[in-house]
N, C-alpha and C positions, 0 to 999 in steps of 0.2 A: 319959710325955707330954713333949713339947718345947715349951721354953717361949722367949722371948729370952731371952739371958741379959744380968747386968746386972751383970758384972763383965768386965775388959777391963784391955789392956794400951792405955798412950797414944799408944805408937808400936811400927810392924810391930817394928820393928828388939829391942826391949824381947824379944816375944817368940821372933824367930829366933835370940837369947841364949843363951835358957833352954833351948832346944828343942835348941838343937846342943851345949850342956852337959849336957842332959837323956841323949842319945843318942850322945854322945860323936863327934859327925862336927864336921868345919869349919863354918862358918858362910856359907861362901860356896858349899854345896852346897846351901841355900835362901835365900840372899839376896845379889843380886847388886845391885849402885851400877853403876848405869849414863851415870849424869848426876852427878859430884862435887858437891859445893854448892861455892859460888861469889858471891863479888859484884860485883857491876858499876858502872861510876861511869857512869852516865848524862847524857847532855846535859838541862838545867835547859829546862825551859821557857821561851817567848818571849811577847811582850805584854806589856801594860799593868798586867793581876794579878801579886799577889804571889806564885809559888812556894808549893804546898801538901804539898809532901812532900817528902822528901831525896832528893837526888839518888844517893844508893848503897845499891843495893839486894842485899837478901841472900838466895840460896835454897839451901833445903834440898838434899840430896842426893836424884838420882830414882832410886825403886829395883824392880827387880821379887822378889817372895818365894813360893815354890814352897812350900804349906802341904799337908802329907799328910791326905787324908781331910776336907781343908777344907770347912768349908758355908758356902754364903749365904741368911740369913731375911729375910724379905720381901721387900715390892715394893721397899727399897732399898736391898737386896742388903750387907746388913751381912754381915760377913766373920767367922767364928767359927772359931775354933781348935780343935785338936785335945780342949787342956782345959776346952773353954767358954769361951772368952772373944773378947771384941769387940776387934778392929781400930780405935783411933777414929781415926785419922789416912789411913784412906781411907773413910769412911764422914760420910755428914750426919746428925744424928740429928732422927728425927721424933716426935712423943709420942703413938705408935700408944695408939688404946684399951683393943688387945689385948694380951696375954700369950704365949698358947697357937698352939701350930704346929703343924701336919699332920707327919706322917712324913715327912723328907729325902726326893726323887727322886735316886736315886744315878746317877753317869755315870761310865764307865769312864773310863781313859785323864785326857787332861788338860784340863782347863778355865781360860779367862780370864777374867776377868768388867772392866768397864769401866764397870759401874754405879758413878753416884757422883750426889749431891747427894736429892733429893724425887723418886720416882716412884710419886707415888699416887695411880691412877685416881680419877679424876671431882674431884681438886683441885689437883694442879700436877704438872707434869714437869719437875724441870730440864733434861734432856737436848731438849726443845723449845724451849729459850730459845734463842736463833740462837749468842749470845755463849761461853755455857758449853759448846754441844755440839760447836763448831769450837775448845774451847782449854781447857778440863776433860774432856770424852770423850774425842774421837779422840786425842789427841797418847799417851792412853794404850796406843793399838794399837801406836806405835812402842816404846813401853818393852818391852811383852810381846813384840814381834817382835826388838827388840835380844836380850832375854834368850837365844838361841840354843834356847830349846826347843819341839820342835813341840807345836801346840795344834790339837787332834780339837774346839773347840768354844768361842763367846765368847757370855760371858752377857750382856744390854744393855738397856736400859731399855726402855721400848713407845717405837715410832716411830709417829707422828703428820705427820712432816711431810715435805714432800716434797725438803726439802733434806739430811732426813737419809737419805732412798735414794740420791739425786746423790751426794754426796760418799762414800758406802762405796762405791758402784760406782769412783768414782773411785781410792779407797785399793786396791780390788781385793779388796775384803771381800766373798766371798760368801755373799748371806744365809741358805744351806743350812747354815751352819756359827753362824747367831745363834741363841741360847736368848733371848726375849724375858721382859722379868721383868713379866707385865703384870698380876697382883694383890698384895693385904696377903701376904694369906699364902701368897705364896712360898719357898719350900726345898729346895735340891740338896744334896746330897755329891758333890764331888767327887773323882775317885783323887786325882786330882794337881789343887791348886788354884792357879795363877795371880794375884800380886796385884800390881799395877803402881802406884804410888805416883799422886797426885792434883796434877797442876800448881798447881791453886788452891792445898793444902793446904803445899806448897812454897814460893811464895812469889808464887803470882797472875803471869801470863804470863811464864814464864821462857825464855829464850831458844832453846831447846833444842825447846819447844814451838811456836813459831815457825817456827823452820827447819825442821820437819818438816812444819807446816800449810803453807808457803810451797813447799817443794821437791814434796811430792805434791800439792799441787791445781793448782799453776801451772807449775812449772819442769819436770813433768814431762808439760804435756801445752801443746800447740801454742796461744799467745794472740796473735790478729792486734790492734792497737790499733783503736779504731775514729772516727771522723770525728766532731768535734761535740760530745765529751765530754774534751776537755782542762779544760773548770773545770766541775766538776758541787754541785750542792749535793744534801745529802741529808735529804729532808723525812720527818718522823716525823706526816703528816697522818693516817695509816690508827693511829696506836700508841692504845693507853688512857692514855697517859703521858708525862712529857716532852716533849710537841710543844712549838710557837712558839708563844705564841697572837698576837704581831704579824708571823706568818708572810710576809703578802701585803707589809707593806713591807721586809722583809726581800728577798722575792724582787726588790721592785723593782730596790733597791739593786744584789740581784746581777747581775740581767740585763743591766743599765747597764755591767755588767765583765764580759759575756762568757757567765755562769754557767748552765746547764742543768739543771733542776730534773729528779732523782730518786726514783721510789717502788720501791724497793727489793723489797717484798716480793712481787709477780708477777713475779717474774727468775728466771731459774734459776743454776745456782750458777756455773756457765759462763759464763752474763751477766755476772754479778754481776763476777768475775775481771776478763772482758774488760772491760770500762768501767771499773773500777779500775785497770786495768792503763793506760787510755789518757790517765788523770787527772794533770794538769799541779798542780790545786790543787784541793782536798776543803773545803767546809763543810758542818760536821754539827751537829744538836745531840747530847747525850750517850747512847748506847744503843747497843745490842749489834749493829745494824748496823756499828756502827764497826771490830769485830773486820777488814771488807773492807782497813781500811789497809793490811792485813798481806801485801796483793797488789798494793798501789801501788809504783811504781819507787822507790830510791832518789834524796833529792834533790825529791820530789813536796811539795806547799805543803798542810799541813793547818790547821785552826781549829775547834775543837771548843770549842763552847760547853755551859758545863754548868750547872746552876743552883745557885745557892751552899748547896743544903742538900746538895749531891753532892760527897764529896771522894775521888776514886776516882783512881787513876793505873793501872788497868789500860788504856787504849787508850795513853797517853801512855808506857809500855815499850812497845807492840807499835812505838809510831810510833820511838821509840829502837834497834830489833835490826832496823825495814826502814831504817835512816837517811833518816825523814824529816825536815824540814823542820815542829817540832812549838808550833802557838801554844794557846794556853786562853783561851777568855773568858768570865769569870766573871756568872753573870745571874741579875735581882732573880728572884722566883715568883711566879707566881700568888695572891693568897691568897681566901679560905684556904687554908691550907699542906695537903697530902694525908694522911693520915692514914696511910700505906705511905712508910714510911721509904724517901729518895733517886726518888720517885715525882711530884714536883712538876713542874708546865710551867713552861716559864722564858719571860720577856720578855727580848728581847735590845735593848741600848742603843746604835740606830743609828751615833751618834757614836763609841761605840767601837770597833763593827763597821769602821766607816770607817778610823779609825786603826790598829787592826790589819791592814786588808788594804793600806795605802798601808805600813806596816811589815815587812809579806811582798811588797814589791813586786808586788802588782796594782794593776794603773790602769785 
């Protein structure tokens, strides 16, 4: 009987060790550092709030590991070694009720998998969150594609949404070649298993994953700018979370300077690029639409207002590696506070919205 196992190494690296001291080969005949770790000293944020996190940031090295006879259990695609043991530094872990697992599906030849975060029918997909599945999923196609070895097969989360067809058509992923992992009790063996490091697990949008989001969805395919959207604001009206709730004076404000109100999510991904692309000056509140900065020109004026129980600096590197133009405005919440931690609506404090945008020069 298979069961999960519940012993594991903390990092790939721990075990591509033992395995090529076990076997007596080099180590960089399954594990190759494709990305060195690295830190960067980034531009500090702008406005009126205090700075919430340091300006030098450190990531991990990104690596891919070729695991012999490799399997993944369940729907999230936990990564088990040849001796039984868990992967945990590309893996999320969930507190499955189960134990016990069906007999591996075995697949010749060699397999990628790209599974990373919750994939558990009928209660959450991370790979449906817009944010994680353009900057924790894909950027790992590039890892497994740099690694130089060809892949007969990629294993991937369930697809739910229709941006994530857009965008693998885009990358040139065809979906004859995806193994979908769309229940608990999922299990392959692979010949040759494919494990490409987690950008989150690295150090949350590393540069590297950037320029790869940046160069395949945009640089490599034809964006006319478009008329009417040089200052756009982008509304979280349609979210369960985070919205405005004094939205309408908000818009007033901005219409007064020019600003074009956005609903992001009936756009296609293509849209989405091009009107980013044609954006002079961006205000958002905080959420994983914001991942779009990463299509904005260099030099483009942002203002991302977050609610003060949110201390995140993931959009604030992406806005760092496109050189934008990056301010924060920090906002009281709703109360009561939400009971789903970083989940709060924020009210934003006209007067300061004011002076921020007269401090990014718009008038």
């Amino acid at each position: 009987m298979y069961t999960i196992p519940d012993q594991y190494y903390g990092r790939t690296k721990e075990w591509a060790i033992s395995y090529a001291n076990e076997h007596r080969i080099p180590i960089e005949a399954i594990y190759k550092v494709i990305h060195p770790q690295e830190t960067l000293a980034l531009r500090p944020t702008k406005g009126f709030d205090p700075m919430r996190w340091p300006t030098a940031c450190y990531y991990e090295e990104a690596f891919v590991a070729t695991v012999p006879s490799g399997r993944l259990a369940t729907g999230n695609c936990y990564v088990i070694t040849p001796d039984n043991k868990r992967l945990l530094d590309v893996e999320y872990f969930y507190p499955y009720d189960m134990l016990s697992l069906p007999p591996p599906v075995y697949h010749p030849g060699t397999v990628g998998t790209v599974v990373w975060g919750w994939n558990i029918p009928e209660v959450v997909f991370t790979q449906a969150i817009f944010g994680h599945w353009f900057f924790d999923i894909l950027p790992r196609f590039h890892l497994l594609h740099q690694s130089g070895v060809h892949i007969d097969k990629y294993v991937i989360g369930k697809l739910t949404h229709s941006f994530q067809y857009e965008s693998l058509d885009m990358l040139g992923i065809p979906l004859e070649r995806l193994i979908q992992a769309e229940r608990n009790e999922f299990h392959i063996m692979a010949e040759r298993l494919l494990v490409p490091a987690v950008p989150w697990m690295t150090g949350k949008s590393p540069r590297w994953a950037y320029e790869y989001i940046r160069r395949q969805l945009k640089d490599n395919h034809p964006v006319q700018p478009i008329s009417g959207y040089e200052r756009i604001y982008i509304t979280r009206q349609d979210a369960f979370a985070r919205y405005v709730i004094n939205e309408d004076e908000v818009l007033e404000l901005l219409h007064s300077k020019g600003f074009t109100k956005i609903v992001l999510t009936p756009l296609t991904t293509a849209e989405k690029i091009a009107i980013y692309s044609s954006a002079q000056a961006v205000v958002a509140p905080f959420g994983s639409g914001n991942i779009n900065f990463a299509f904005c020109n260099p030099g483009t004026k942002v203002i991302e207002m977050t609610p003060q129980t949110v201390t995140d600096d993931y959009f604030w590197k992406i806005s760092n590696h496109a050189g934008l133009d990056y301010y924060e405005i920090i906002c009281d919440i709703e109360y009561p506070a939400k009971l789903v931690g970083g989940a709060d609506n924020l009210y934003v404090d006209l007067n300061k919205l004011r002076h921020v945008l007269h401090l990014a020069g718009i008038h």
